[in-house]
C-alpha positions in Angstrom: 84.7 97.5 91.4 82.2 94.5 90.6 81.2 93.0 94.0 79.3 89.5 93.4 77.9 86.8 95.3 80.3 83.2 94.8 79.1 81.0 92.1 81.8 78.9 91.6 82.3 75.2 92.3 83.8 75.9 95.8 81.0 78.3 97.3 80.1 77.9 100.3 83.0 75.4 101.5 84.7 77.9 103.6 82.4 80.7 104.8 79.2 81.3 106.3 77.7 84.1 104.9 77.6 83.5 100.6 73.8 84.8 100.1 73.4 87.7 97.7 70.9 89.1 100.2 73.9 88.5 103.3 76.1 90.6 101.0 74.4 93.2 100.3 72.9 93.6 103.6 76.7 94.1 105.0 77.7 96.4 102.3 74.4 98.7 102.9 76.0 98.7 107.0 79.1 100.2 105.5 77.2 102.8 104.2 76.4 104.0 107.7 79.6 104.3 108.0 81.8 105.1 105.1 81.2 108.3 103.6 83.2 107.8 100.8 82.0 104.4 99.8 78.9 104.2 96.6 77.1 101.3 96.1 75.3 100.6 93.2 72.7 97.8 92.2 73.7 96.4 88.7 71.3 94.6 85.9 72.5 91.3 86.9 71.0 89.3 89.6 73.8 89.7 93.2 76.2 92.3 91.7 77.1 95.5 92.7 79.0 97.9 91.7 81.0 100.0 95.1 83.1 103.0 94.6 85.4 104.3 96.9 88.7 106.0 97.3 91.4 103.5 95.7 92.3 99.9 95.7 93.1 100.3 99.6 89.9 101.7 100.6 88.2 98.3 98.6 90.7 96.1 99.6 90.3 96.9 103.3 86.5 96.3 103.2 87.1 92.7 101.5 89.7 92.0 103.8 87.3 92.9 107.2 84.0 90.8 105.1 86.0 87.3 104.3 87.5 87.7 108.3 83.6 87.5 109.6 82.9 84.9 107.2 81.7 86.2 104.1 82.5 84.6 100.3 82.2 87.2 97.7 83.9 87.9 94.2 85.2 90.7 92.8 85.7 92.3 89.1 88.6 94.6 87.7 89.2 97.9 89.4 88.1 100.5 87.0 88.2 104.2 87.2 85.3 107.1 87.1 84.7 108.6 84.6 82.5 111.9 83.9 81.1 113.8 81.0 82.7 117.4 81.1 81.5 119.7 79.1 79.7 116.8 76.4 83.6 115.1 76.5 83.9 111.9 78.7 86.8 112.5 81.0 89.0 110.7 83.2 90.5 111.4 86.3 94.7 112.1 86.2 97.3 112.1 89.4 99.9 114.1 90.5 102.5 111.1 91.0 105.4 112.2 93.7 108.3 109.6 93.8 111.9 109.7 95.7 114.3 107.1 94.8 117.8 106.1 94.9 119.1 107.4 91.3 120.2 104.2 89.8 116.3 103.1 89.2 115.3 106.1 87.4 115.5 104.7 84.2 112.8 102.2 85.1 110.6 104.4 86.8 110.6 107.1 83.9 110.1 104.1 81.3 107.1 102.5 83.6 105.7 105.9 84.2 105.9 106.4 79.9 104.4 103.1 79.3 101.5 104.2 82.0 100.6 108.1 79.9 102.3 109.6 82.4 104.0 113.4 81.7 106.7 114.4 83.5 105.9 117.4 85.4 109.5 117.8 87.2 112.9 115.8 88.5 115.2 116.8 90.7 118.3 115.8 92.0 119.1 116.0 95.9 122.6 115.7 95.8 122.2 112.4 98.2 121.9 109.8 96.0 118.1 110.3 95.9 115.7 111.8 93.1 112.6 113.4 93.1 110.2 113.1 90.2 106.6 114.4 89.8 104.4 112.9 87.2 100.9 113.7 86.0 99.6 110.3 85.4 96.1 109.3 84.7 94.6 106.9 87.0 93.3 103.6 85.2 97.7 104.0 84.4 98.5 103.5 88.1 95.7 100.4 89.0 98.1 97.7 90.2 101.3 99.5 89.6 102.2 99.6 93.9 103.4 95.9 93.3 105.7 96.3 89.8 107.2 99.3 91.8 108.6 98.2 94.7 110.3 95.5 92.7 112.1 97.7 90.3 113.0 100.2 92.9 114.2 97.2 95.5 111.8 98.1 98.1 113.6 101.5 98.4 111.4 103.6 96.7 108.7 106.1 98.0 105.5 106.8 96.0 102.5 108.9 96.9 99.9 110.1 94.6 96.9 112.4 94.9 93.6 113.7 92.7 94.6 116.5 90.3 91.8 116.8 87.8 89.7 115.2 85.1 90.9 115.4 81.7 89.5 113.9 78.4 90.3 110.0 78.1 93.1 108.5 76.2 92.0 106.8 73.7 93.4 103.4 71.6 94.8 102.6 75.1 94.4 99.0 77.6 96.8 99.3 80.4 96.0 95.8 81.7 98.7 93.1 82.0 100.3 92.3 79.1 100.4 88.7 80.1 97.8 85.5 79.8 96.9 83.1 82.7 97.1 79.7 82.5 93.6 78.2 83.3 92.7 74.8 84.6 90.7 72.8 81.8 89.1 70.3 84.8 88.8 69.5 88.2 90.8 67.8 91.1 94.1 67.8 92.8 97.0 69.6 91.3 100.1 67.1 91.1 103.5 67.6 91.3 104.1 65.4 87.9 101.3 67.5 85.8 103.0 70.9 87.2 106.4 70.0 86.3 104.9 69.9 82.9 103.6 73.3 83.4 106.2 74.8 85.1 107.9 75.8 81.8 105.0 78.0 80.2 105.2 80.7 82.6 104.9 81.7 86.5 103.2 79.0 88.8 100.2 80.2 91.6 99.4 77.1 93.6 101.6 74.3 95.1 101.3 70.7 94.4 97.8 69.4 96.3 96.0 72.2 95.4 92.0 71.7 94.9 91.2 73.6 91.6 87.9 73.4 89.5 87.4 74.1 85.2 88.2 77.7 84.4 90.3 78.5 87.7 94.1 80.3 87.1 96.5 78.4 87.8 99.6 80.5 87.0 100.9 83.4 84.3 101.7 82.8 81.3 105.0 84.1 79.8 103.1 85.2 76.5 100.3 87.0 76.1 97.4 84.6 75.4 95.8 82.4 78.0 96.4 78.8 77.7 94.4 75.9 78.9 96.4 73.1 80.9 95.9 70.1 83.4 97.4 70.3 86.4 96.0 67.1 88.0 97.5 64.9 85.8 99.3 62.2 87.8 102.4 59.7 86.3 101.3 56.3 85.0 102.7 53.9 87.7 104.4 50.9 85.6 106.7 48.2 86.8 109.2 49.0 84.1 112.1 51.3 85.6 114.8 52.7 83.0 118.2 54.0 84.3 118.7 57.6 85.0 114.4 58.1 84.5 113.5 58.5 87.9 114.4 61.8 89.6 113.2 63.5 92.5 110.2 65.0 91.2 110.8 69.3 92.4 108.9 72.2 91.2 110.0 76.0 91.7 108.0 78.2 94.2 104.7 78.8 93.5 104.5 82.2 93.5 102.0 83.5 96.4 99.6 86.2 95.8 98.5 88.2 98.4 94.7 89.9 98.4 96.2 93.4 96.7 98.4 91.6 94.2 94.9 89.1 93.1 93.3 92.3 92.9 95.6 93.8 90.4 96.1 90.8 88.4 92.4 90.8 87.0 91.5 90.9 83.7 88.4 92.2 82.8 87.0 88.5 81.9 88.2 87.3 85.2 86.9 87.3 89.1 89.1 87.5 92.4 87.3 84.7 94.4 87.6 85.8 98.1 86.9 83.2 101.0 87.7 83.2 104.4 90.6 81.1 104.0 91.4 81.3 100.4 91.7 84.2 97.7 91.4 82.3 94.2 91.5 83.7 90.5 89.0 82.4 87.6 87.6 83.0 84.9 84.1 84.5 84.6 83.3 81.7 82.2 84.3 78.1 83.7 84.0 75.9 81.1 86.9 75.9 78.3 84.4 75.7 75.1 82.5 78.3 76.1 85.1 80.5 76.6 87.1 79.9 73.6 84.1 80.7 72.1 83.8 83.8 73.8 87.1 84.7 73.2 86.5 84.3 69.1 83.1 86.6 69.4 85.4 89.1 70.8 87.6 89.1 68.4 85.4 89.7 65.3 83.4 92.1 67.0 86.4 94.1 67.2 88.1 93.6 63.9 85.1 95.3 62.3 
C-alpha cells in the first residue's frame, strides 16, 4: 500500500505531524518493531510503499499514526507478486467459511466472481455449511465488508497463505462502481444533495467541508460523475402552493477506516486525519482528470 504525505486542500487543519520527513521518521520506528512490516522508498518525492500482513496489519498502523496526530494518505491495497520460475505469480488463499445454509448461493456466486475454486462443502446437519475455497488474494481485498452483509452478520470467514500461482490474467477485481466527485469547493447543502441523492449512495451529511476532486458518494453506474454539492436554493419572495417541503435527505452512508480502505480505486487516495478519513481523487481538478481519464482510454484500446 502507497503511504504519502497530505497534499490536499485540507492538510494540516487537523493534525500535527503532516511533514514527509515526520512520516517517514514514524514508519522507520515501526520497523524496530514490526517484523513483518517492509518499507520501501518510491520515485516520487514523500511516498512509500509498506508491506505487511493484510489490510488489518495496515489498517492498525494508520489507525495508532492519525490517534498521535499524524495526516497521511494512502493508495489501493495491492498484492505481492513474485517471478517463479521466469512466470510472475500471485499469491492464492485457502478460504474457510461456516454459514447458515440459506446464504450459500451468495457466497458460492461472490466466491466465483472473485477466481475462487471450490476445494470442498459440507453439510453439518445443523443448519450450517462449511465451504473451503482456494481463492487468490488481490480476489479477497475488501471482500470482509460485502460478506457480512450477504451472510447477515452470521457468517464465519478465516483465510490463510497457500501458495503462489501464476496470475490471472484479463482480470480487475476492483468495484464495479464510480464515485461521485465534488467539481468545487465549500459547504455541502442539503438543497444541492437532494439533487444528488438520486445518482447513487451518499458519504457525507449536509454541512460537510469538501474541496475539487473529493468523493462525495457512489455512483449506481459504473463511471464517475462530477456533481456540486454546495449548491444552495435561490431565496425569492415568490412562494407557489404545495413547492415548499421539508427539505430531507437519506442517511449518508458512514465509512469506517477499513471500508475507505477498500473502496479505493487505483486513481484515488484514502485521506487519513486525526479527526477525519476522506476519499479523493489523486488528480483534484475536473479538467485534468477528464483528461486523464481519456489518455487512459486510448492507451488501452491499442
Amino acid at each position: 500500500m502507497i503511504f504519502a504525505a497530505n497534499d490536499s486542500p485540507f492538510a494540516g487543519r487537523e493534525g500535527d505531524q503532516v511533514t514527509a520527513r515526520k512520516i517517514e521518521d514514524r514508519l522507520n520506528q515501526q520497523l524496530q518493531t514490526d517484523v513483518s512490516l517492509r518499507v520501501e522508498p518510491t520515485d516520487t518525492s514523500g511516498q512509500w510503499v509498506v508491506s505487511g500482513r493484510g489490510e488489518l496489519h495496515l489498517s492498525i498502523l494508520v489507525e495508532s499514526m492519525r490517534r498521535e496526530g499524524f495526516e497521511l494518505q494512502l493508495g489501493r491495497p495491492q498484492v505481492i507478486y513474485r517471478e517463479i520460475d521466469g512466470e510472475l505469480s500471485e499469491p492464492f488463499e485457502s478460504v474457510q467459511i461456516d454459514t447458515p445454509e440459506q446464504y450459500t448461493g451468495a457466497i458460492i456466486d461472490a466466491m466465483a466472481q472473485r477466481k475462487g475454486e471450490m476445494k470442498d462443502m459440507e453439510n453439518e446437519g445443523n443448519g450450517q455449511t462449511r465451504m473451503v475455497f482456494l481463492v487468490p488474494s488481490r480476489g479477497l481485498i475488501g471482500y470482509s465488508t460485502e460478506f457480512l452483509s450477504s451472510t447477515g452478520g452470521y457468517g464465519i470467514m478465516n483465510h490463510s497463505f497457500e501458495k503462489y500461482a501464476p496470475v490471472i490474467k484479463n482480470w480487475n477485481p476492483g468495484r464495479q462502481n464510480g464515485a461521485l466527485v465534488s467539481i468545487n469547493a465549500g459547504s455541502a447543502t442539503t438543497y444541492s444533495l437532494q439533487s444528488v441523492e438520486d445518482r447513487g449512495q451518499l458519504f457525507i451529511p449536509a454541512g460537510t467541508e469538501v474541496y475539487e476532486g473529493m468523493i462525495v458518494g457512489q455512483n449506481s453506474r459504473d463511471t464517475d460523475i462530477a456533481v456540486n454539492v454546495t449548491k444552495g436554493k435561490n431565496l425569492t419572495n415568490t412562494r407557489a402552493s404545495g413547492k415548499d417541503h421539508a427539505a430531507a435527505i437519506k442517511t449518508p452512508k458512514d465509512l469506517s477506516l477499513e471500508e475507505s480502505i477498500e473502496f479505493l480505486n487505483d486513481d484515488e487516495y484514502c485521506e487519513v486525519t486525526p479527526q477525519s478519513v476522506r476519499l479523493r481523487k489523486k488528480i483534484l481538478n475536473t479538467g485534468e482528470r477528464q483528461k486523464a481519464d481519456k489518455r487512459r482510454k486510448a492507451a488501452s484500446s491499442k
